[in-house]
C-alpha positions in Angstrom: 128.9 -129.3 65.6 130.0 -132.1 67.0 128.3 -135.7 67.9 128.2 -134.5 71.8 126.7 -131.3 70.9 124.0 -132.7 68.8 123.3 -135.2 71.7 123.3 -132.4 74.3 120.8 -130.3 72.1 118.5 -132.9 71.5 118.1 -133.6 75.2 117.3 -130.1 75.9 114.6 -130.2 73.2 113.2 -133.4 74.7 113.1 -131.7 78.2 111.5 -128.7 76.8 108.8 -130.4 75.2 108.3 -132.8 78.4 108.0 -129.3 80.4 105.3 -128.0 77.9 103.4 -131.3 78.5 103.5 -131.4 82.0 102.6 -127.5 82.1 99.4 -128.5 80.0 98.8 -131.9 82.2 99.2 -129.5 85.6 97.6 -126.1 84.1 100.6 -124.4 85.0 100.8 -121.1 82.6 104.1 -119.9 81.6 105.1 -116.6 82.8 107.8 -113.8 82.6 111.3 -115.4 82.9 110.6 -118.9 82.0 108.6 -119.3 85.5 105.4 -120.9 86.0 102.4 -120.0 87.5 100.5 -122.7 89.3 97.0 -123.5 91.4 97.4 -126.5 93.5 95.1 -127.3 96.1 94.2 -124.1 97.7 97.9 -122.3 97.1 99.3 -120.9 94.5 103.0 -121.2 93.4 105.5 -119.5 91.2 108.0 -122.4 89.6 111.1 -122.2 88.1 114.0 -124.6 87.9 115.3 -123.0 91.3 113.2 -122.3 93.2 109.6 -122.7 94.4 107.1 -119.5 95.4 104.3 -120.2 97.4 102.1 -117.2 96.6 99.8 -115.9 99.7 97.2 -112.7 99.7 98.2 -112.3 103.5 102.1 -111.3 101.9 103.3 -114.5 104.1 105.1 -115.8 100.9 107.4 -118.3 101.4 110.4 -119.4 98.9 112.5 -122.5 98.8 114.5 -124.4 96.6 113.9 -127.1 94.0 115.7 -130.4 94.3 117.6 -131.3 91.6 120.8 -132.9 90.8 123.6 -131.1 89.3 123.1 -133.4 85.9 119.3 -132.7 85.8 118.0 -129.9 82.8 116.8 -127.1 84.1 112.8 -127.5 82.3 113.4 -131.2 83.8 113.6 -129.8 87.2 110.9 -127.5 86.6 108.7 -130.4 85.5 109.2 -132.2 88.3 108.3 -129.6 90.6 104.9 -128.6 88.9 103.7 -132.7 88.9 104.9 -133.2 92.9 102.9 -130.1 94.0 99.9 -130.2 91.4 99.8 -133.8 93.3 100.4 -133.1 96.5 100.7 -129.1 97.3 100.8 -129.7 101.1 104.8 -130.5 100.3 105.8 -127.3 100.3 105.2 -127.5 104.0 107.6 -130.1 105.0 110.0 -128.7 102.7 109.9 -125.6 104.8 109.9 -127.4 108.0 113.3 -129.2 106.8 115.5 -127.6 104.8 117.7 -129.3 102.4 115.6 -132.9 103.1 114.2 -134.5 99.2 110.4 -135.5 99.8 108.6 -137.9 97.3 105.7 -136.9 95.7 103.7 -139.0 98.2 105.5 -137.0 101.4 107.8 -139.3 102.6 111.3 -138.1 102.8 114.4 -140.0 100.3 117.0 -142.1 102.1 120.4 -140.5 102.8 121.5 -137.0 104.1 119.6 -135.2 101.6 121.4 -132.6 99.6 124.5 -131.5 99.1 126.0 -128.4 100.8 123.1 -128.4 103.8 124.2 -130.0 107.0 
């Protein structure tokens, strides 16, 4: 194995364990297919490190995508996802109501275009 490989494998571990911390910190539980279940606020969401469920007993379930960049781990993109809604789960409205746009945690949209491949 080489000194990249190494390097790469030890990141993935690091971002593994981060995910299991931040699934404790958020009371997310693990489910089938590396997904999480989450309770924020009043909804419930179904995470993984593409896209985000939003859950509803009235079958008006809603999915959308998680922001990431291409460089990001896939449990670090999960993580991310489970702190921003456990903080704030009214995001997953504005992420509906535009498309493609990065919020912060704290609902105000990121500077720029926002990502890639939406116009």
């Amino acid at each position: 194995m080489t000194f990249r490989g190494q390097t790469e494998d030890m990141a993935a571990e690091r971002a593994a364990k981060y995910l299991r911390r931040i699934a404790k910190l958020t009371g997310a539980r693990r489910v089938s297919g590396g997904a999480y279940w989450l309770r924020a606020g009043h909804r419930r969401f179904l995470v993984d490190s593409e896209f985000v469920r939003v859950i509803s007993r009235r079958t008006d379930s809603t999915c959308f995508s998680a922001a990431s960049c291409p460089d990001m781990l896939g449990a670090e993109v999960l993580a991310s996802a489970l702190l921003q809604l456990k903080s704030n789960p009214e995001l997953f409205q504005k992420w509906r109501r535009q498309p493609g746009s990065m919020f912060k945690a704290n609902g105000k949209m990121f500077p720029g275009k926002g990502l890639v491949g939406w116009e």
